[in-house]
MIMAR-501701 format. One line per 4 residues: number of its first residue (from 0); their letters; for each residue x, y, z of N, C-alpha, C. Coordinates in nm, 3 decimals. Layout:
NUM	A	X Y Z X Y Z X Y Z ~ ...
This chain:
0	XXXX	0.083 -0.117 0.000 0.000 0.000 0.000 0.089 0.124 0.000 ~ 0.041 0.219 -0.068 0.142 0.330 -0.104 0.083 0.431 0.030 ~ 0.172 0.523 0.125 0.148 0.585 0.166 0.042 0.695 0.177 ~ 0.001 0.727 0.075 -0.111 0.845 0.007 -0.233 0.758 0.049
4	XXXX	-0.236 0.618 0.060 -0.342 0.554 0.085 -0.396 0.566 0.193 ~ -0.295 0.596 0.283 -0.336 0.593 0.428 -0.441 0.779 0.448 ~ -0.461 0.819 0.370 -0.536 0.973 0.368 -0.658 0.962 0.323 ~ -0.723 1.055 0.367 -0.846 1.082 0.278 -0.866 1.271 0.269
8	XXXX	-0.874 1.299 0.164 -0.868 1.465 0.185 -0.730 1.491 0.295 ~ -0.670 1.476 0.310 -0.553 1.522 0.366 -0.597 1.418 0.507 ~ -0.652 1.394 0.542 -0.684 1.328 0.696 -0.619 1.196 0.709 ~ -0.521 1.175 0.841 -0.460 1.048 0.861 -0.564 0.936 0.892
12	XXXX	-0.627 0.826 0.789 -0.690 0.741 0.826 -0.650 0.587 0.933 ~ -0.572 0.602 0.956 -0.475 0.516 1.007 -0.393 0.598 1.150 ~ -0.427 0.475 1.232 -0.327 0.537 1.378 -0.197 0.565 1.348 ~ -0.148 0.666 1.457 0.007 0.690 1.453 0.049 0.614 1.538
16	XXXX	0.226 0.611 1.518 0.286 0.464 1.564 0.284 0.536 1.735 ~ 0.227 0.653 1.802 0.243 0.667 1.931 0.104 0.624 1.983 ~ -0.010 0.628 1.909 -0.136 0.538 1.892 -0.145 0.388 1.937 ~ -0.068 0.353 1.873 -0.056 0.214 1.842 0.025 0.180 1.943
20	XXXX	0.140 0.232 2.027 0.173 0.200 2.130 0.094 0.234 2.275 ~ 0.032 0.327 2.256 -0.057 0.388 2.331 -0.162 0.252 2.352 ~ -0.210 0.166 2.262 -0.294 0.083 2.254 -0.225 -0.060 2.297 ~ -0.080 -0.065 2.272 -0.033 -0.191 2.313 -0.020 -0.216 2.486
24	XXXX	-0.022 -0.039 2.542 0.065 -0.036 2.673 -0.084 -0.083 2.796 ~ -0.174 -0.072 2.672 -0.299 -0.058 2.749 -0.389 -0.165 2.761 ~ -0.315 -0.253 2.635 -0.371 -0.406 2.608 -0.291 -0.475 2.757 ~ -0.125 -0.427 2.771 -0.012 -0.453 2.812 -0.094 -0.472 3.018
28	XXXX	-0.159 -0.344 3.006 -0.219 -0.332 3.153 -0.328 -0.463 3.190 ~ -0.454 -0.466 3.080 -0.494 -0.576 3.056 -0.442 -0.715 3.101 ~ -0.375 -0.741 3.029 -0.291 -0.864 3.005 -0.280 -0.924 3.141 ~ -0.169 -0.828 3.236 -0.086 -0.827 3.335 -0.176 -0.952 3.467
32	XXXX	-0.278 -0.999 3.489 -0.318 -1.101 3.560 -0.300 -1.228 3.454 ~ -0.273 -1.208 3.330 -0.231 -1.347 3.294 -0.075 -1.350 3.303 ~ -0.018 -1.255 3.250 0.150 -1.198 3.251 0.177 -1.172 3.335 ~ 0.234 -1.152 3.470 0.216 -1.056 3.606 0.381 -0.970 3.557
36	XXXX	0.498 -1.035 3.456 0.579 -0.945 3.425 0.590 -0.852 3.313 ~ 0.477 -0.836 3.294 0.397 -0.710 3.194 0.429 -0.613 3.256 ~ 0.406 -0.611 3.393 0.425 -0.478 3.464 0.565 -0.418 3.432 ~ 0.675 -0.517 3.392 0.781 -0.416 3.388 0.855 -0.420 3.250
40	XXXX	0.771 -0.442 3.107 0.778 -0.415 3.031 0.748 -0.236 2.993 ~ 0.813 -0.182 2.895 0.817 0.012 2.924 0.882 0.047 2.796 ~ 0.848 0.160 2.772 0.867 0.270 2.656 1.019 0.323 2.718 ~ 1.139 0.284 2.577 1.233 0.384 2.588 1.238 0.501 2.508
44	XXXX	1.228 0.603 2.566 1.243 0.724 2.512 1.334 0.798 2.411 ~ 1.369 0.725 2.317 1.506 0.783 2.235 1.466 0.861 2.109 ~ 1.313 0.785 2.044 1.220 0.958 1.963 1.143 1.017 2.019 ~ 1.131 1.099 1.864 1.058 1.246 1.909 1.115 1.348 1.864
48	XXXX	1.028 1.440 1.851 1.082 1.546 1.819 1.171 1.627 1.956 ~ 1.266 1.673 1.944 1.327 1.800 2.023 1.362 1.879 1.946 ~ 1.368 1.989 2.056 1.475 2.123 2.057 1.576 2.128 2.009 ~ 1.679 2.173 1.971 1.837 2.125 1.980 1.906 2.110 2.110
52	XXXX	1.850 2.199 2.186 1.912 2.221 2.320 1.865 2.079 2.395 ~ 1.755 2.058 2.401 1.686 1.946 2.451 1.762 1.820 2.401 ~ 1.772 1.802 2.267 1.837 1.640 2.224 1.985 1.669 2.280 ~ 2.069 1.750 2.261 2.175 1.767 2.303 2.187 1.717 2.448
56	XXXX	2.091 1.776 2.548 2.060 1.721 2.683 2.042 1.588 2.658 ~ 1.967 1.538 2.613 1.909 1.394 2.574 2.033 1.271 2.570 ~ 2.086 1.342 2.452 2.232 1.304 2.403 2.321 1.253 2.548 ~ 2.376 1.351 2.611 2.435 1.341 2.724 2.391 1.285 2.846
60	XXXX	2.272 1.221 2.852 2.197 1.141 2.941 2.191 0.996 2.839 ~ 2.265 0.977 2.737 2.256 0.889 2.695 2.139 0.778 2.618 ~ 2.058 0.888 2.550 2.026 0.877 2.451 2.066 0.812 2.327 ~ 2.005 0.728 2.272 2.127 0.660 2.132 1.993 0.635 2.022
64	XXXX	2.032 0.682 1.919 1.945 0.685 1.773 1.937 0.524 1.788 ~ 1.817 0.471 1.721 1.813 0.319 1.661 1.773 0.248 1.762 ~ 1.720 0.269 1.895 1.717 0.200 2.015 1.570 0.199 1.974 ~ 1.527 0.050 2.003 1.386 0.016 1.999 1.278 0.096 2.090
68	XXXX	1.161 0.079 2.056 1.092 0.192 2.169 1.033 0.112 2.311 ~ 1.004 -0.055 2.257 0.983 -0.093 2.389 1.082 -0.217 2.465 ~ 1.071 -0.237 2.573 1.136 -0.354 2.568 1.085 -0.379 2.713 ~ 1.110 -0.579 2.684 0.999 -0.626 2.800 1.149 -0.748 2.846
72	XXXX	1.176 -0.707 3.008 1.312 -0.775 3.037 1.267 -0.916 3.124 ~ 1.240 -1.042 3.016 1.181 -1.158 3.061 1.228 -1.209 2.963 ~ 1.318 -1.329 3.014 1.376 -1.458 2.954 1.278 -1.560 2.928 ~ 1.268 -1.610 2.791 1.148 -1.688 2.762 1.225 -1.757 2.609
76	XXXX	1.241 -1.848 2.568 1.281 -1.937 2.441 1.395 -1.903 2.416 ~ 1.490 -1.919 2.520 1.630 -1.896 2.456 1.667 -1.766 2.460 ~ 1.598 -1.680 2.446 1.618 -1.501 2.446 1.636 -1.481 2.584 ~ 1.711 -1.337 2.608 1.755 -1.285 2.715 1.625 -1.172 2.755
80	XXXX	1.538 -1.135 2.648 1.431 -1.033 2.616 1.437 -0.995 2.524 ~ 1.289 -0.902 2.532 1.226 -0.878 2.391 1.218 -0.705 2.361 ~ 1.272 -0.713 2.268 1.304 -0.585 2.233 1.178 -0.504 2.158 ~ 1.084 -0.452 2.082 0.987 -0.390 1.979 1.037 -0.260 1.965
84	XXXX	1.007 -0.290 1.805 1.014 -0.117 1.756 0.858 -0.106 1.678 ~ 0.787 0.011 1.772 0.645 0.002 1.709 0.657 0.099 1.554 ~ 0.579 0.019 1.475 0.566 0.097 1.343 0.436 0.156 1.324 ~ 0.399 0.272 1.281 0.239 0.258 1.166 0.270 0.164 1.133
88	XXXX	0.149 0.150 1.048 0.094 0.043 0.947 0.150 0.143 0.807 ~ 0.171 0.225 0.760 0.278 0.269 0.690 0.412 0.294 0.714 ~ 0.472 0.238 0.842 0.585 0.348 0.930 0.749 0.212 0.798 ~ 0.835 0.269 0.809 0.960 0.206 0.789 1.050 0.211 0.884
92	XXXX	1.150 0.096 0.928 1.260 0.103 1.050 1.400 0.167 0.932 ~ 1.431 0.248 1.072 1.551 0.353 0.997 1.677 0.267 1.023 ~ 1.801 0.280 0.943 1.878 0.195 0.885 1.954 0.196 1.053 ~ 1.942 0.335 1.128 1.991 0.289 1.278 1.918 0.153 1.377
96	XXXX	1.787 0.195 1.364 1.702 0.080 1.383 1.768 -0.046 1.363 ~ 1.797 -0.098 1.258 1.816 -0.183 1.194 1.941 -0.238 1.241 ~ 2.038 -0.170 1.235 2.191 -0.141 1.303 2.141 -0.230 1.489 ~ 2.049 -0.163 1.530 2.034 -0.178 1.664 1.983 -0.317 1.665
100	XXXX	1.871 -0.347 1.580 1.843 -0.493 1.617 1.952 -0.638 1.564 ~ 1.972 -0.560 1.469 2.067 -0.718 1.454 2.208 -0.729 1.582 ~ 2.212 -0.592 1.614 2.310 -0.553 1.737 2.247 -0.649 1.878 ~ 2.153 -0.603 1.865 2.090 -0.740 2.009 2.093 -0.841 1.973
104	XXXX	2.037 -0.870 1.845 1.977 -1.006 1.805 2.083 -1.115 1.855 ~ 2.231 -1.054 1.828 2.385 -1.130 1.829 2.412 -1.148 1.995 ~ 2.354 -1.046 2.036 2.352 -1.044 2.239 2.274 -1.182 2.274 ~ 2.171 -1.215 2.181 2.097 -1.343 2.283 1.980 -1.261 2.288
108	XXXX	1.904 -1.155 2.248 1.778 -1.099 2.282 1.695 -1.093 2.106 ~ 1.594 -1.150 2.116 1.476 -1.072 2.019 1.420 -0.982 2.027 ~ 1.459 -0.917 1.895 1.403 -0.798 1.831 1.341 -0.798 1.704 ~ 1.232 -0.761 1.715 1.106 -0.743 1.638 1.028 -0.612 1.575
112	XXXX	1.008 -0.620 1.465 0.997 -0.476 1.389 0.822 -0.534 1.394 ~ 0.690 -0.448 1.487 0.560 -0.485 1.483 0.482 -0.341 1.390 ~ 0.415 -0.385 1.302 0.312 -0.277 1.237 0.199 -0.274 1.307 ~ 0.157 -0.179 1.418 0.029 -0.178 1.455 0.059 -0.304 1.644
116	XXXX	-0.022 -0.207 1.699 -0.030 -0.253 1.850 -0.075 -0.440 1.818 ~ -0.177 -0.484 1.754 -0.212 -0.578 1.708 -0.114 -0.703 1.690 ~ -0.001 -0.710 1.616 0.070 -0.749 1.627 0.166 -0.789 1.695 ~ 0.203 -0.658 1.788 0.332 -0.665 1.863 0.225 -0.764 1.988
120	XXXX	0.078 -0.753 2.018 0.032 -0.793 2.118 0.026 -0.948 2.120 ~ 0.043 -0.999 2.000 0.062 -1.175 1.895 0.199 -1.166 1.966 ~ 0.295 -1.105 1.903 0.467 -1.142 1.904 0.459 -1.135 2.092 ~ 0.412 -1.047 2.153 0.455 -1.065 2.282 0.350 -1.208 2.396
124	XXXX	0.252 -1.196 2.336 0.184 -1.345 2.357 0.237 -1.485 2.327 ~ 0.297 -1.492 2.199 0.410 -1.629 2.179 0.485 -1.642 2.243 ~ 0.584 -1.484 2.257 0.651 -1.496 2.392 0.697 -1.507 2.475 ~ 0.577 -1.471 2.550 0.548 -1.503 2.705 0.491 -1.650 2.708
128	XXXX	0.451 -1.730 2.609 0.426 -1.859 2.649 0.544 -1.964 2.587 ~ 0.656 -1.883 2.537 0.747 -1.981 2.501 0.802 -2.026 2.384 ~ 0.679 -1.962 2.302 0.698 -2.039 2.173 0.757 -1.991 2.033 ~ 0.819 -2.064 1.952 0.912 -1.997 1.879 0.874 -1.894 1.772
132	XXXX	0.967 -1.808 1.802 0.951 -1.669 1.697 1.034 -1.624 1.614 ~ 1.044 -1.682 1.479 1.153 -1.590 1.376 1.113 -1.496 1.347 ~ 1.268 -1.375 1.348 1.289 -1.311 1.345 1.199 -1.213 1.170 ~ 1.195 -1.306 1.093 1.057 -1.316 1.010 0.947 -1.243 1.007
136	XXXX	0.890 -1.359 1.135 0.768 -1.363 1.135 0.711 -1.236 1.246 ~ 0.779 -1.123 1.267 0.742 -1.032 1.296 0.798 -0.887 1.255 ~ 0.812 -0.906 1.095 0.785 -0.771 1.015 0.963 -0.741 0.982 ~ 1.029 -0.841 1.020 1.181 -0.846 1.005 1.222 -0.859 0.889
């Protein structure tokens, strides 16, 4: 689907990827009496727009381009944890992105590129119950 698709008269028909995490964190709350280590799955902060002055701050608190946005620190199939970078359903992972996951992937942790809360809520359900996930089969 070509980007332009996602519009109608100029209007975004389709959630944004802070939407879509917004919707996973909330499925994520949900979840947490079947998961009880949901609770310490969390949003890292490394986009967004800033300031200059602000990323510069950012920067020096150690901030790093390409760092996934969520990550859930539970050992489950061989992995050390699970890394997500939430996308739109139009969004693309930036070549730092990319840099960053095959960078874990080699650590012992999965990382997963999810389009839409929907998905990442599948990839983190397999999981948490164990079961195997190529790197594939979640938008990789």
């Amino acid at each position: 689907m070509r980007k332009r698709e996602f519009y109608i008269n100029g209007v975004r028909m389709i959630p944004t990827e802070d939407e879509e995490q917004t919707a996973l964190f909330s499925w994520a709350a949900l979840m947490e009496g079947k998961y009880p280590v949901l609770r310490w799955m969390h949003h890292i902060p490394n986009g967004g727009k800033r300031s200059k002055s602000e990323a510069v701050r950012f920067r020096a608190m150690g901030v790093r381009a390409g760092v996934s946005d969520v990550f859930l620190p539970c050992a489950r199939g061989g992995f050390h944890g699970l890394y997500i970078e939430m996308k739109a359903l139009d969004g693309r992972p930036s070549a730092e992105q990319k840099k960053f996951a095959e960078a874990v992937r080699a650590e012992g942790y999965l990382c997963v590129f999810c389009y839409g809360a929907a998905e990442a809520e599948e990839i983190i359900d397999h999981y948490l119950k164990g079961e195997a996930i190529r790197h594939d089969e979640a938008g990789t």
